[in-house]
ChimeraX commands (.cxc) that place a marker at each C-alpha (Angstrom):
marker #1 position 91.53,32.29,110.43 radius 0.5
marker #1 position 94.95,32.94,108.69 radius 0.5
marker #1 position 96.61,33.42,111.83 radius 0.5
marker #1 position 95.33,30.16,113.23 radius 0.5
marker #1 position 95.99,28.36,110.14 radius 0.5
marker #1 position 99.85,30.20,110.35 radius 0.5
marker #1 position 99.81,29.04,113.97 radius 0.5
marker #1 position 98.92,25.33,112.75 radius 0.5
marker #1 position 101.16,25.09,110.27 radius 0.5
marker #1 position 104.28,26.38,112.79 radius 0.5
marker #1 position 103.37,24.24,114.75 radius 0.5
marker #1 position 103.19,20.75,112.47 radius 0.5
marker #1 position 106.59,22.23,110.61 radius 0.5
marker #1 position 108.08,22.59,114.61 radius 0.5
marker #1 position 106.75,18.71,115.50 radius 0.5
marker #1 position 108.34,17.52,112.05 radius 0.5
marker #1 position 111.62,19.28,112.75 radius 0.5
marker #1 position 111.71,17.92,116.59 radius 0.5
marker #1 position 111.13,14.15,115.23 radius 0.5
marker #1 position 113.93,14.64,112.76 radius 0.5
marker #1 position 116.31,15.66,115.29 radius 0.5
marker #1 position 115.14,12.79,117.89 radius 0.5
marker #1 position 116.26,10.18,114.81 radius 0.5
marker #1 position 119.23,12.11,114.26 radius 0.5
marker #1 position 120.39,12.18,117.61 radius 0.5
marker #1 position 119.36,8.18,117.83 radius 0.5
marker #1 position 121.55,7.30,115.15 radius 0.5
marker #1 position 124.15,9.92,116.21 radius 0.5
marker #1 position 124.73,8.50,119.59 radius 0.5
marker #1 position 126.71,4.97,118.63 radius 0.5
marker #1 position 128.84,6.85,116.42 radius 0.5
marker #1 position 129.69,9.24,119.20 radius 0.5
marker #1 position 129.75,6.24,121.71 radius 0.5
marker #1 position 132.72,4.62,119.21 radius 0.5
marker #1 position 134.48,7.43,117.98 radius 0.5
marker #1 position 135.34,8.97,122.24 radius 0.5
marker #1 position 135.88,5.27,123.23 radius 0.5
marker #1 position 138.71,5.05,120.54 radius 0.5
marker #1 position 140.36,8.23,122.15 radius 0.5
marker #1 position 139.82,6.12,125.64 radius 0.5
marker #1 position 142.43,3.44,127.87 radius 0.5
marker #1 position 140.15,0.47,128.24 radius 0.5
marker #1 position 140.09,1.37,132.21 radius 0.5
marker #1 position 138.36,4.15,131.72 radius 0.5
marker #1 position 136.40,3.33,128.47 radius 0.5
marker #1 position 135.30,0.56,130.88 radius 0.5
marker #1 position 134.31,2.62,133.58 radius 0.5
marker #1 position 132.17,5.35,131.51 radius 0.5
marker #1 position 130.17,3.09,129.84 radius 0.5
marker #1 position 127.17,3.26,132.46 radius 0.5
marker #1 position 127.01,7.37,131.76 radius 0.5
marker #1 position 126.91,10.06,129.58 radius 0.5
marker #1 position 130.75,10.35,130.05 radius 0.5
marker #1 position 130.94,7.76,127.31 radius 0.5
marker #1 position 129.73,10.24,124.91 radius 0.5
marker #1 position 131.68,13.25,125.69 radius 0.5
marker #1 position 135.57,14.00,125.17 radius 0.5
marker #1 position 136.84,13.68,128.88 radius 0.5
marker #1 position 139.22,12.30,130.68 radius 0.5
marker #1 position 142.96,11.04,129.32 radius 0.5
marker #1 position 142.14,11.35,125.85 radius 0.5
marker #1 position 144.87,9.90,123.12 radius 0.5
marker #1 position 145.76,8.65,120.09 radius 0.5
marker #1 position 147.42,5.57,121.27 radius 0.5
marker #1 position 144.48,3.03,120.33 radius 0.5
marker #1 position 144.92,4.13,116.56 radius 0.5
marker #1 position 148.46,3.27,116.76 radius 0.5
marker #1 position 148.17,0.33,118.39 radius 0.5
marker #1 position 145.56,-0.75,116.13 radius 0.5
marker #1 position 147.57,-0.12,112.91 radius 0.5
marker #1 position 150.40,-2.34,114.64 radius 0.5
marker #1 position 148.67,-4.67,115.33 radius 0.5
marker #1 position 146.79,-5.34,111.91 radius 0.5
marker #1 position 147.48,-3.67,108.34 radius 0.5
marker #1 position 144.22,-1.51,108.51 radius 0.5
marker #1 position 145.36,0.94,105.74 radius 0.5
marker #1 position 145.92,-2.03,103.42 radius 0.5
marker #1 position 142.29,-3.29,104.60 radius 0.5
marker #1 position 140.53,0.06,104.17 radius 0.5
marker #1 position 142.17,1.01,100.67 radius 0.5
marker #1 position 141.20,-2.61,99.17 radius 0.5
marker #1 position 137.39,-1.99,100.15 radius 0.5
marker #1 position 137.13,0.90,98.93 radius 0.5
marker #1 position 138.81,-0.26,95.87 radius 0.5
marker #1 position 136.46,-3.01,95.47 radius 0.5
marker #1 position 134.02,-1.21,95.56 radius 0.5
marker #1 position 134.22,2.21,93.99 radius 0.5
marker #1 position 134.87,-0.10,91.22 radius 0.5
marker #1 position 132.21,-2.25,91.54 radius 0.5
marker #1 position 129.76,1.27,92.26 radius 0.5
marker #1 position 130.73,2.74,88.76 radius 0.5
marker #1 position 130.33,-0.33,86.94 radius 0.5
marker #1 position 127.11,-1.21,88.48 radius 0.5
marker #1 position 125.78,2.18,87.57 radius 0.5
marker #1 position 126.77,1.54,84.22 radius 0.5
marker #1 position 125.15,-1.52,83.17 radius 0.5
marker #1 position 122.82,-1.30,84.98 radius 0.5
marker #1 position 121.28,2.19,83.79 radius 0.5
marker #1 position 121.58,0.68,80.69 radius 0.5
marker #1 position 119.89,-2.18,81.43 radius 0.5
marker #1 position 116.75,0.01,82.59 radius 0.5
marker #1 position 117.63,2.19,79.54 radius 0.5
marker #1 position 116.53,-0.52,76.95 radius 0.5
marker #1 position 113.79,-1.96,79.18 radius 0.5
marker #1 position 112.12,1.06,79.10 radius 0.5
marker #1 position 112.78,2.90,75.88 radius 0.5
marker #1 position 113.57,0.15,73.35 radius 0.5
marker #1 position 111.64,-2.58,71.59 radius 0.5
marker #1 position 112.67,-6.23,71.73 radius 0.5
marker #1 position 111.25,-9.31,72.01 radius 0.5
marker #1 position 110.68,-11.00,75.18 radius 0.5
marker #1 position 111.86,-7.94,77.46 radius 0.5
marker #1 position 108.69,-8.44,79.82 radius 0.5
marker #1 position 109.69,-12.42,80.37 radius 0.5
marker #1 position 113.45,-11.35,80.90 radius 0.5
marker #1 position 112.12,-8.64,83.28 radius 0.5
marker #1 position 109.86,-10.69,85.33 radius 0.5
marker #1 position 112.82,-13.21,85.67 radius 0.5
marker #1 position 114.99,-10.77,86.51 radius 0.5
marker #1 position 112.51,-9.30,89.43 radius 0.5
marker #1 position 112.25,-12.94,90.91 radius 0.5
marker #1 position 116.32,-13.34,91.46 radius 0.5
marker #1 position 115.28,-10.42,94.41 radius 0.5
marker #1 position 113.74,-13.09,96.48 radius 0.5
marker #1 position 116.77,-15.42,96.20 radius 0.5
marker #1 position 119.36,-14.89,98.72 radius 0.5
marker #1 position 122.82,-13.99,97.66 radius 0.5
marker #1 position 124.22,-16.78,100.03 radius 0.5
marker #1 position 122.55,-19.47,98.10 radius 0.5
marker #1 position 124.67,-19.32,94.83 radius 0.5
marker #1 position 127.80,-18.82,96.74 radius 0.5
marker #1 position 129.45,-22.28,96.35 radius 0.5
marker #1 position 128.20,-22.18,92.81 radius 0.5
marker #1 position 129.91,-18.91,92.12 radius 0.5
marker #1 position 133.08,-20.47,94.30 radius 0.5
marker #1 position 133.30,-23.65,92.10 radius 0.5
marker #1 position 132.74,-21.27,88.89 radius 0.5
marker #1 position 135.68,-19.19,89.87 radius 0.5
marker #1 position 138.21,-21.58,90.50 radius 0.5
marker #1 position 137.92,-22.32,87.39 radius 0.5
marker #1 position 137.39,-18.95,84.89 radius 0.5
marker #1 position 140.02,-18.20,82.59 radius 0.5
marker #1 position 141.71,-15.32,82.37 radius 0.5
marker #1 position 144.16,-13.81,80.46 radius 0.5
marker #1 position 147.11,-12.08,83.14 radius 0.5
marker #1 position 150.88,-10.74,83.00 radius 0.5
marker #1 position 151.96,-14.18,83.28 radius 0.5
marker #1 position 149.59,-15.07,80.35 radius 0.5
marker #1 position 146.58,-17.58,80.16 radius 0.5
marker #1 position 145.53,-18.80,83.24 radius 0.5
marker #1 position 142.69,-20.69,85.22 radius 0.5
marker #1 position 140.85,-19.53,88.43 radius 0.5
marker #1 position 140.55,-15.96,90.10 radius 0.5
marker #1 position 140.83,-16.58,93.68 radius 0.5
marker #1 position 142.48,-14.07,95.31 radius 0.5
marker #1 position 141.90,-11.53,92.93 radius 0.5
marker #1 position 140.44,-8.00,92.88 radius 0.5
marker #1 position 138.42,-9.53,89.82 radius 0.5
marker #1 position 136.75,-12.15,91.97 radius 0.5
marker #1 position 135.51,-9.78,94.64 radius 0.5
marker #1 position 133.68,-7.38,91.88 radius 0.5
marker #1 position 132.21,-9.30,88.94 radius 0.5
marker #1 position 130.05,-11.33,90.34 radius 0.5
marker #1 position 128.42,-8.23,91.90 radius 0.5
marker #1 position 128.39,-5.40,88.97 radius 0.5
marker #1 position 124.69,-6.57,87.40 radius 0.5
marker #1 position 122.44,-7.02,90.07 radius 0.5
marker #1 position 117.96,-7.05,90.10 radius 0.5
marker #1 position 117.45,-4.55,92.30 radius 0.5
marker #1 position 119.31,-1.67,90.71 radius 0.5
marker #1 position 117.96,-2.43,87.37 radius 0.5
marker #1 position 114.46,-2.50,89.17 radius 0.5
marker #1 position 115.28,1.23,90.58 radius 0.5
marker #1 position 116.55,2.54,86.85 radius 0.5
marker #1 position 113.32,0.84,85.22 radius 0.5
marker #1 position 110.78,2.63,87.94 radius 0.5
marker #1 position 112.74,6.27,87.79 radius 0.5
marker #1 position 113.36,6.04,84.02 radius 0.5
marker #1 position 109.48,5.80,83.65 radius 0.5
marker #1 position 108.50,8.93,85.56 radius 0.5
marker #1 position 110.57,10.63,83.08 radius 0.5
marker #1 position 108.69,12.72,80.27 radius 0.5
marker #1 position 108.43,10.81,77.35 radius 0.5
marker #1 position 108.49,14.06,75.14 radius 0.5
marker #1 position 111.99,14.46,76.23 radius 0.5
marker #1 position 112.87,11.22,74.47 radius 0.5
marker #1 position 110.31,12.10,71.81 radius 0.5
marker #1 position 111.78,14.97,70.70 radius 0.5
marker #1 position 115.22,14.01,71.07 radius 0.5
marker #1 position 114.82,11.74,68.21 radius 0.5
marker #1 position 113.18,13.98,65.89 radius 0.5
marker #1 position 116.35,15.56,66.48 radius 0.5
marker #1 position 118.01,12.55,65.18 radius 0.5
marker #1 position 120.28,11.74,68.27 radius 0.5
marker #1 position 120.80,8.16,68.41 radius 0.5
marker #1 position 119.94,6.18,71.24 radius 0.5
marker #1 position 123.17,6.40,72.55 radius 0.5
marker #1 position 123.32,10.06,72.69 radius 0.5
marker #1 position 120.35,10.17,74.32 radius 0.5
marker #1 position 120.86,7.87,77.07 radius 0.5
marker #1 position 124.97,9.79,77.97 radius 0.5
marker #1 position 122.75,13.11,77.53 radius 0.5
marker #1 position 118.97,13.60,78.28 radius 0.5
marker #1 position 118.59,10.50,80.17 radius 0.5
marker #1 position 121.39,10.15,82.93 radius 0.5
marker #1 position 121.54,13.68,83.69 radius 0.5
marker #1 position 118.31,14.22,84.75 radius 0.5
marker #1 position 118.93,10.73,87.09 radius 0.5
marker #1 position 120.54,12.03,89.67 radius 0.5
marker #1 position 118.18,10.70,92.41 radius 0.5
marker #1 position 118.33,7.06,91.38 radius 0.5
marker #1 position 121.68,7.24,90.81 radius 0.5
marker #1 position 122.33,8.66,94.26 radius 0.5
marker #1 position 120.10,6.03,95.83 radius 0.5
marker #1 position 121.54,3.02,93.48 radius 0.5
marker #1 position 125.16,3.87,94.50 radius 0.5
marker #1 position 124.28,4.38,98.58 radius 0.5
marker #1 position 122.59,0.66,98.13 radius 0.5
marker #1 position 125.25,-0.83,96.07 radius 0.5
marker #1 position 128.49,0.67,98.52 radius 0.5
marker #1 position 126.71,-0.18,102.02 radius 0.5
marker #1 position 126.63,-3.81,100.22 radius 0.5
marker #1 position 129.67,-4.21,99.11 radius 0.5
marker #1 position 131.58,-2.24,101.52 radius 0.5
marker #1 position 129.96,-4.58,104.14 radius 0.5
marker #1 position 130.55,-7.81,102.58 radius 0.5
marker #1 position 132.08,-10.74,104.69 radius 0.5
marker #1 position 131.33,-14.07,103.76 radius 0.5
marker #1 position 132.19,-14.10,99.70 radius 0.5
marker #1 position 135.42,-12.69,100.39 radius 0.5
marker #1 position 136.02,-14.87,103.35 radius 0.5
marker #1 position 135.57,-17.83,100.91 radius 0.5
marker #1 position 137.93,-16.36,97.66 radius 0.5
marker #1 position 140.06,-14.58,99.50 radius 0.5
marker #1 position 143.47,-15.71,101.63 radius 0.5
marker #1 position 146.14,-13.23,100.42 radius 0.5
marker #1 position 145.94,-10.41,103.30 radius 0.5
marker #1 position 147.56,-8.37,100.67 radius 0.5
marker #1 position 143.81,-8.01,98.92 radius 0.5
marker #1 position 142.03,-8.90,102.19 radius 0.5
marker #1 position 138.83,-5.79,103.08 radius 0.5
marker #1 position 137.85,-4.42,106.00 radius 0.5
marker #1 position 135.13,-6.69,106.68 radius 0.5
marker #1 position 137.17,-9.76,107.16 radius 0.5
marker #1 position 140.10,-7.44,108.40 radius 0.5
marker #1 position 138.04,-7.23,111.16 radius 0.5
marker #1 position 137.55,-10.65,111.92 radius 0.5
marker #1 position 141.19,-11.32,111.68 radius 0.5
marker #1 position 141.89,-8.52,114.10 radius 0.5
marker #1 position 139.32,-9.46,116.71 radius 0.5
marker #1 position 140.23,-12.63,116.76 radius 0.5
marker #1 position 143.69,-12.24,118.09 radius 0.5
marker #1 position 144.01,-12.60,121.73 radius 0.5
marker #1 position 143.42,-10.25,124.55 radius 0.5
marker #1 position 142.36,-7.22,121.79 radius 0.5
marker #1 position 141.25,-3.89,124.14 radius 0.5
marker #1 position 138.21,-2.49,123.38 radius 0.5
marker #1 position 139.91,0.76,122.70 radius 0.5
marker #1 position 141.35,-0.69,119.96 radius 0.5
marker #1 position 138.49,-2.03,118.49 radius 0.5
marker #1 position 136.75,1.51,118.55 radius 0.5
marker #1 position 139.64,2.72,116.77 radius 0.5
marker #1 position 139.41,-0.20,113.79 radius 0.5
marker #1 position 135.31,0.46,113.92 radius 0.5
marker #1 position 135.63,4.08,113.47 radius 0.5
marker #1 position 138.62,4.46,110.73 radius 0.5
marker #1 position 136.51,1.88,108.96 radius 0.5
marker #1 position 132.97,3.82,108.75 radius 0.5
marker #1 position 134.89,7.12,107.97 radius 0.5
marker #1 position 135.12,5.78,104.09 radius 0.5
marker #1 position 131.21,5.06,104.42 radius 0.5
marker #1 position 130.37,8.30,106.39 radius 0.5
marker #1 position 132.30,10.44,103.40 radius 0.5
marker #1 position 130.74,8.63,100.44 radius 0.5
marker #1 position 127.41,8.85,101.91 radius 0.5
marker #1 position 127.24,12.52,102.71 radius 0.5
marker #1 position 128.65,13.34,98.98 radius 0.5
marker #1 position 126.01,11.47,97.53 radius 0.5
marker #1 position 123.41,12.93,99.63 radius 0.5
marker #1 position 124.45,16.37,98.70 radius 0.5
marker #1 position 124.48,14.99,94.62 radius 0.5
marker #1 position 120.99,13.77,95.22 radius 0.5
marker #1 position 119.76,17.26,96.77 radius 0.5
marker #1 position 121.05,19.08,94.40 radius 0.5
marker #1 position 120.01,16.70,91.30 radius 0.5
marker #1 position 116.46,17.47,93.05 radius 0.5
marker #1 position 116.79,21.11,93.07 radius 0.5
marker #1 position 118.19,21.63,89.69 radius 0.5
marker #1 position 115.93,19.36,87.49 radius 0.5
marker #1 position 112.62,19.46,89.17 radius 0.5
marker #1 position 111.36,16.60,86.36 radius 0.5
marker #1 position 108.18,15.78,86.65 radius 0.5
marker #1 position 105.98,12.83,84.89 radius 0.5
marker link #1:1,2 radius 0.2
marker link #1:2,3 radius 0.2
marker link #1:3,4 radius 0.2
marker link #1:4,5 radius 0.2
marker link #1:5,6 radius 0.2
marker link #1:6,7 radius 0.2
marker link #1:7,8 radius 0.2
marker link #1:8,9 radius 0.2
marker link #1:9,10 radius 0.2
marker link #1:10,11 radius 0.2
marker link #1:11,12 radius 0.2
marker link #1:12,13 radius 0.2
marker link #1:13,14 radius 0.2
marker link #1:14,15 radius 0.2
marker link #1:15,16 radius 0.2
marker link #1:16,17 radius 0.2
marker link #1:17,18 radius 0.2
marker link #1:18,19 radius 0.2
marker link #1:19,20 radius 0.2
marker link #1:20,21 radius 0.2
marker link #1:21,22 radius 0.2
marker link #1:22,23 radius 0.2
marker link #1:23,24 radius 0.2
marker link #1:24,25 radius 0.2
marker link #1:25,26 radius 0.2
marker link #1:26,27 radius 0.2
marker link #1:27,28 radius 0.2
marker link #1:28,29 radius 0.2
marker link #1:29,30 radius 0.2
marker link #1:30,31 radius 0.2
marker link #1:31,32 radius 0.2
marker link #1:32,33 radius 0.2
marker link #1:33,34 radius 0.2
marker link #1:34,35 radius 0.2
marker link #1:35,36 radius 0.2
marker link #1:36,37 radius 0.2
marker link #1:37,38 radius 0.2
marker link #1:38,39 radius 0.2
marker link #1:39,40 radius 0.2
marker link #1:40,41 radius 0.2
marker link #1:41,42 radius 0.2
marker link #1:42,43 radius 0.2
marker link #1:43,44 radius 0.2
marker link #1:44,45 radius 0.2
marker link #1:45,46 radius 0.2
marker link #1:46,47 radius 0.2
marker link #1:47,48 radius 0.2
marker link #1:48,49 radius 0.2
marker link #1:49,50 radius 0.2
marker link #1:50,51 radius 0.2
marker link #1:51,52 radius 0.2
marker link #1:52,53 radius 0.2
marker link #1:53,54 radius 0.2
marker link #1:54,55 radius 0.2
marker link #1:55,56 radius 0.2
marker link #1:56,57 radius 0.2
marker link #1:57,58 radius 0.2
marker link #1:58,59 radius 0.2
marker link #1:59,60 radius 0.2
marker link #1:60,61 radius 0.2
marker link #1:61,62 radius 0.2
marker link #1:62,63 radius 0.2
marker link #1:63,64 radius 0.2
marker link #1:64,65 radius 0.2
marker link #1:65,66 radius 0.2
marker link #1:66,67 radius 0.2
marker link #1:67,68 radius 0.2
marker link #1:68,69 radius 0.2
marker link #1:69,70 radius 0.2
marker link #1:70,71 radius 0.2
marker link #1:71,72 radius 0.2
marker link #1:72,73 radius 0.2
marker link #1:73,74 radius 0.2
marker link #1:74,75 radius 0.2
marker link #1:75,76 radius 0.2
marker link #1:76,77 radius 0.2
marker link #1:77,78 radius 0.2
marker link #1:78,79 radius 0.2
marker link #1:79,80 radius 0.2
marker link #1:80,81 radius 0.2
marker link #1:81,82 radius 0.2
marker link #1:82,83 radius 0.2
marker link #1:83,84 radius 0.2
marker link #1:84,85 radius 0.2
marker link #1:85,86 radius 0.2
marker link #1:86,87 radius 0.2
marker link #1:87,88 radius 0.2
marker link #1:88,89 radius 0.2
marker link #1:89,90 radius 0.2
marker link #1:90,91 radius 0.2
marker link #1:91,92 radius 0.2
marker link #1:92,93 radius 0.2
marker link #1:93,94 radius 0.2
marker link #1:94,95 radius 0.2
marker link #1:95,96 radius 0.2
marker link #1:96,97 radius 0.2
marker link #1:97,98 radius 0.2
marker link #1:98,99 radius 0.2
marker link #1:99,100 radius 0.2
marker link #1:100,101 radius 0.2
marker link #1:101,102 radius 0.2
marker link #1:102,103 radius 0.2
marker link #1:103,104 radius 0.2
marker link #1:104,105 radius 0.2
marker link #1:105,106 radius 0.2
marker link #1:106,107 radius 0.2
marker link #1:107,108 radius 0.2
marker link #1:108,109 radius 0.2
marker link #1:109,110 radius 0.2
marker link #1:110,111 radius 0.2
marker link #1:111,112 radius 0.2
marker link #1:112,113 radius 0.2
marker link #1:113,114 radius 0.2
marker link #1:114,115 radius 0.2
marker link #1:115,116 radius 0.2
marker link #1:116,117 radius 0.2
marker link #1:117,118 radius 0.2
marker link #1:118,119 radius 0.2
marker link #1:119,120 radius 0.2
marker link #1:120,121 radius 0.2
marker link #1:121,122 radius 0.2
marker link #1:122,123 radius 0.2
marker link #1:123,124 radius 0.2
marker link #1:124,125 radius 0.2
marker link #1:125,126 radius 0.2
marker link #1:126,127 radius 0.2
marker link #1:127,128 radius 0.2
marker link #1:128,129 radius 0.2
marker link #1:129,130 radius 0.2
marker link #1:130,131 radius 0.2
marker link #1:131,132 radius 0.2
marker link #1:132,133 radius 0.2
marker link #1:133,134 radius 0.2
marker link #1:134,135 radius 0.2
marker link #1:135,136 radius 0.2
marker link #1:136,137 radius 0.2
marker link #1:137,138 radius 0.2
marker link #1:138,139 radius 0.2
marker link #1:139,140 radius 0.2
marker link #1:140,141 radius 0.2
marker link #1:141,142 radius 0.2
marker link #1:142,143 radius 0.2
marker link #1:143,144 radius 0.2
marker link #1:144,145 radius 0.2
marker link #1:145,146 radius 0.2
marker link #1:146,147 radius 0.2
marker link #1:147,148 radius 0.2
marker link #1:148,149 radius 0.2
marker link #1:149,150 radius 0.2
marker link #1:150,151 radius 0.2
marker link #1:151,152 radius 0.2
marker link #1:152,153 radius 0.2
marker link #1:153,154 radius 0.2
marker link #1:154,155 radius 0.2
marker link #1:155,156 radius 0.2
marker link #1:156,157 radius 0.2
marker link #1:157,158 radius 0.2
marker link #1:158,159 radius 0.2
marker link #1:159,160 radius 0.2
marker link #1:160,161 radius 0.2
marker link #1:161,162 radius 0.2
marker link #1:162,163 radius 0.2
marker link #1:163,164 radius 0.2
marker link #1:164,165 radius 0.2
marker link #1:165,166 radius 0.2
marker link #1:166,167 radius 0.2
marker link #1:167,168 radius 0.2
marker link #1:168,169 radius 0.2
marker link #1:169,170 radius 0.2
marker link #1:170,171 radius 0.2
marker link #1:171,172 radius 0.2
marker link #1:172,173 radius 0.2
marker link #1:173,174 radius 0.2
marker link #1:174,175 radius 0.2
marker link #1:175,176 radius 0.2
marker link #1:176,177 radius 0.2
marker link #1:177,178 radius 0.2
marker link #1:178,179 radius 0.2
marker link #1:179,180 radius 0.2
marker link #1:180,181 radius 0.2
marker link #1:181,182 radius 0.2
marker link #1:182,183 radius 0.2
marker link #1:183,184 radius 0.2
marker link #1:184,185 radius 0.2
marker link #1:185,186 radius 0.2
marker link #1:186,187 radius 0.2
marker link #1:187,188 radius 0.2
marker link #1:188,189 radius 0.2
marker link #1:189,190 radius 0.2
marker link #1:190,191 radius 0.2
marker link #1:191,192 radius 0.2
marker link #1:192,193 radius 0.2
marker link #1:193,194 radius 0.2
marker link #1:194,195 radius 0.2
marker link #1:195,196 radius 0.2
marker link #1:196,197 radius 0.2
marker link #1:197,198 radius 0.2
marker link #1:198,199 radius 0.2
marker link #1:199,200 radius 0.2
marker link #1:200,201 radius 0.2
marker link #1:201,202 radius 0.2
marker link #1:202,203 radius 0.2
marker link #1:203,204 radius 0.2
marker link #1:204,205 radius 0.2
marker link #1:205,206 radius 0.2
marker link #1:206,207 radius 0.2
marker link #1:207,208 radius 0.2
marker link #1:208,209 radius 0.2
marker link #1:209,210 radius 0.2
marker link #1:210,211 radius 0.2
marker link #1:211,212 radius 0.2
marker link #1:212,213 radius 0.2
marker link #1:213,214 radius 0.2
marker link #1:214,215 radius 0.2
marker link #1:215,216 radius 0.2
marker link #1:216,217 radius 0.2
marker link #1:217,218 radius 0.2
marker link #1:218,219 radius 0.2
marker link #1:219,220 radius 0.2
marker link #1:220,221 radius 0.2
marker link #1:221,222 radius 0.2
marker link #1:222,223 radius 0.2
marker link #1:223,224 radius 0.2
marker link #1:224,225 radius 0.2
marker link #1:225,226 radius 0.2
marker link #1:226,227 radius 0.2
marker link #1:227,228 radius 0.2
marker link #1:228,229 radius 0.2
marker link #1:229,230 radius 0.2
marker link #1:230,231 radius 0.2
marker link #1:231,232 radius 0.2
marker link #1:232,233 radius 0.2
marker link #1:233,234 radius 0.2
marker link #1:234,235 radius 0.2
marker link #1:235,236 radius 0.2
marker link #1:236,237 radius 0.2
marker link #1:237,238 radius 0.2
marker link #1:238,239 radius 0.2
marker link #1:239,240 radius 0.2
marker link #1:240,241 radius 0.2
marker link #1:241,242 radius 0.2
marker link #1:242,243 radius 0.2
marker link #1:243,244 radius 0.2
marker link #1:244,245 radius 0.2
marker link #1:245,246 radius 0.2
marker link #1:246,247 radius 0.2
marker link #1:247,248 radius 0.2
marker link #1:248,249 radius 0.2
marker link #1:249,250 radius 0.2
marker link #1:250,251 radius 0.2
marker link #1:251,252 radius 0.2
marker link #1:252,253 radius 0.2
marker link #1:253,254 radius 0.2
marker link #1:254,255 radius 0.2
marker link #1:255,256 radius 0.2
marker link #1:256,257 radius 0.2
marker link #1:257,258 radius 0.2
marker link #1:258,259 radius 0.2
marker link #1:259,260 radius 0.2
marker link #1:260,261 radius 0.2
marker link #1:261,262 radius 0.2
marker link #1:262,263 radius 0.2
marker link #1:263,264 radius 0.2
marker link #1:264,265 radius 0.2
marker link #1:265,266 radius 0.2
marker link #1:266,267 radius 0.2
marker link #1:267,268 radius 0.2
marker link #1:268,269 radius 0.2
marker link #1:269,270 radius 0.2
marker link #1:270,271 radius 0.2
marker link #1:271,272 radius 0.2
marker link #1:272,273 radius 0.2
marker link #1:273,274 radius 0.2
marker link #1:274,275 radius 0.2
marker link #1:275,276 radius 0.2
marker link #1:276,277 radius 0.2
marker link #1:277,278 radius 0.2
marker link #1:278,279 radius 0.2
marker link #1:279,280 radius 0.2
marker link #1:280,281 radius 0.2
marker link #1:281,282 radius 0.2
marker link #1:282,283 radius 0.2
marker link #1:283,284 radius 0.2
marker link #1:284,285 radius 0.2
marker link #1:285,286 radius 0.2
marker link #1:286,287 radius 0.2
marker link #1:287,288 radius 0.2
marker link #1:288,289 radius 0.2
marker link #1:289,290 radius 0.2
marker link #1:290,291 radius 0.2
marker link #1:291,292 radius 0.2
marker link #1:292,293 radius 0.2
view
């Protein structure tokens, strides 16, 4: 009986381990399929596409779509102002809104549950809705520069991240995670007489490594990706991202496709990089705290 129930469970860990690689390979294969068409003339790019020679390094491999590319457009300028936008935006979104959850969960005020339910029911509104609000509103916004007071923020850094630092549905994550956590912990802290502060910078946020992992994947695909709002506050291609980089680029005539392979792929390293290192910060979060409610 031990050996059959061995054999079983070698055999549901095999099955588990064969799906896993199927989905791997599935979302493997367009990456592949964009990074070995970069290296590819269009002729031939052209010509592998109905085989598996579009997935494999042959033929008259080259550089000479990336440099064409970055002649053609400013992609370096395009790439650093995304990722600009938003590793700022990803830290400061992490901050408020952790301690947003913080006090919904752990303090006592009045009126949290109505402010919580509201703030649950801006998940079903679409972010396109309140963009020509948002556009009139920051046309208008002071702000205080170099050149001294001033009115409006289009084409600003500012204008691509504010709107987008407090959002529903990373508060929602920090309320859910913050209570699995053990309330003793919090308990005991202040017996201790740390203040809520100390215990938010350190019991709290340490031990959130997950949901700060997960909040900060959600919150970068977003903003990394985002098109439309910065189409709309955004002419100067000095502060121009990737997103509508893009658009400018493939919208000049007669582009090759090799070309385009090289703009897609030097765009989704940045994403690739930031995913992986907060995959390994959520493994390891996992491993080392082992919290459980």
């Amino acid at each position: 009986m031990a050996a059959v129930s061995a054999d079983n469970r070698g055999l549901r860990l095999m099955t588990r381990y064969a799906v896993l690689v199927l989905v791997a390979v599935i979302f493997i294969f367009p990456l592949l399929f964009m990074a070995m068409s970069s290296l590819k003339p269009d002729a031939q790019l052209l010509a592998d596409t109905d085989s598996l020679r579009a997935f494999l390094p042959v033929g008259d491999l080259s550089l000479q779509n990336y440099s064409d590319a970055f002649d053609r457009a400013p992609i370096g300028v395009f790439v650093f102002n995304s990722v600009l936008v938003t590793g700022v935006t990803v830290i400061l979104t992490l901050f408020v809104c952790s301690l947003a959850g913080f006090s919904f969960v752990f303090l006592e005020w009045k009126g949290k549950g109505i402010i919580f339910a509201i703030l649950l029911a801006t998940l079903i509104i679409p972010y396109e809705t309140i963009f020509i609000p948002l556009l009139l509103m920051a046309s208008q916004l002071p702000w205080i520069g170099g050149g001294g007071f001033e009115f409006g923020w289009l084409n600003t850094y500012r204008v691509q991240i504010v709107p987008f630092i407090a959002d529903g549905l990373s508060i929602f994550l920090f309320v859910q995670f913050f209570k699995d956590l053990p309330r003793e912990l919090i308990e005991a802290s202040r017996v201790e007489g740390a203040s809520w502060w100390t215990i938010y910078r350190r019991v709290v946020m340490p031990l959130s490594g997950p949901v700060i992992a997960t909040a900060a994947i959600l919150k970068f695909l977003f903003m990394y990706n985002q098109y439309l709002w910065p189409l709309m506050v955004v002419q100067d291609e000095a502060i121009r991202p990737v997103m509508v980089g893009l658009g400018y680029f493939t919208d000049q005539l007669n582009v090759p496709w090799g070309e385009v392979m090289a703009y897609l792929t030097i765009i989704t390293v940045p994403v690739l990089a930031f995913y992986l290192s907060l995959q390994r910060i959520f493994i390891a979060s996992v491993a080392s705290t082992g919290v459980k409610g």
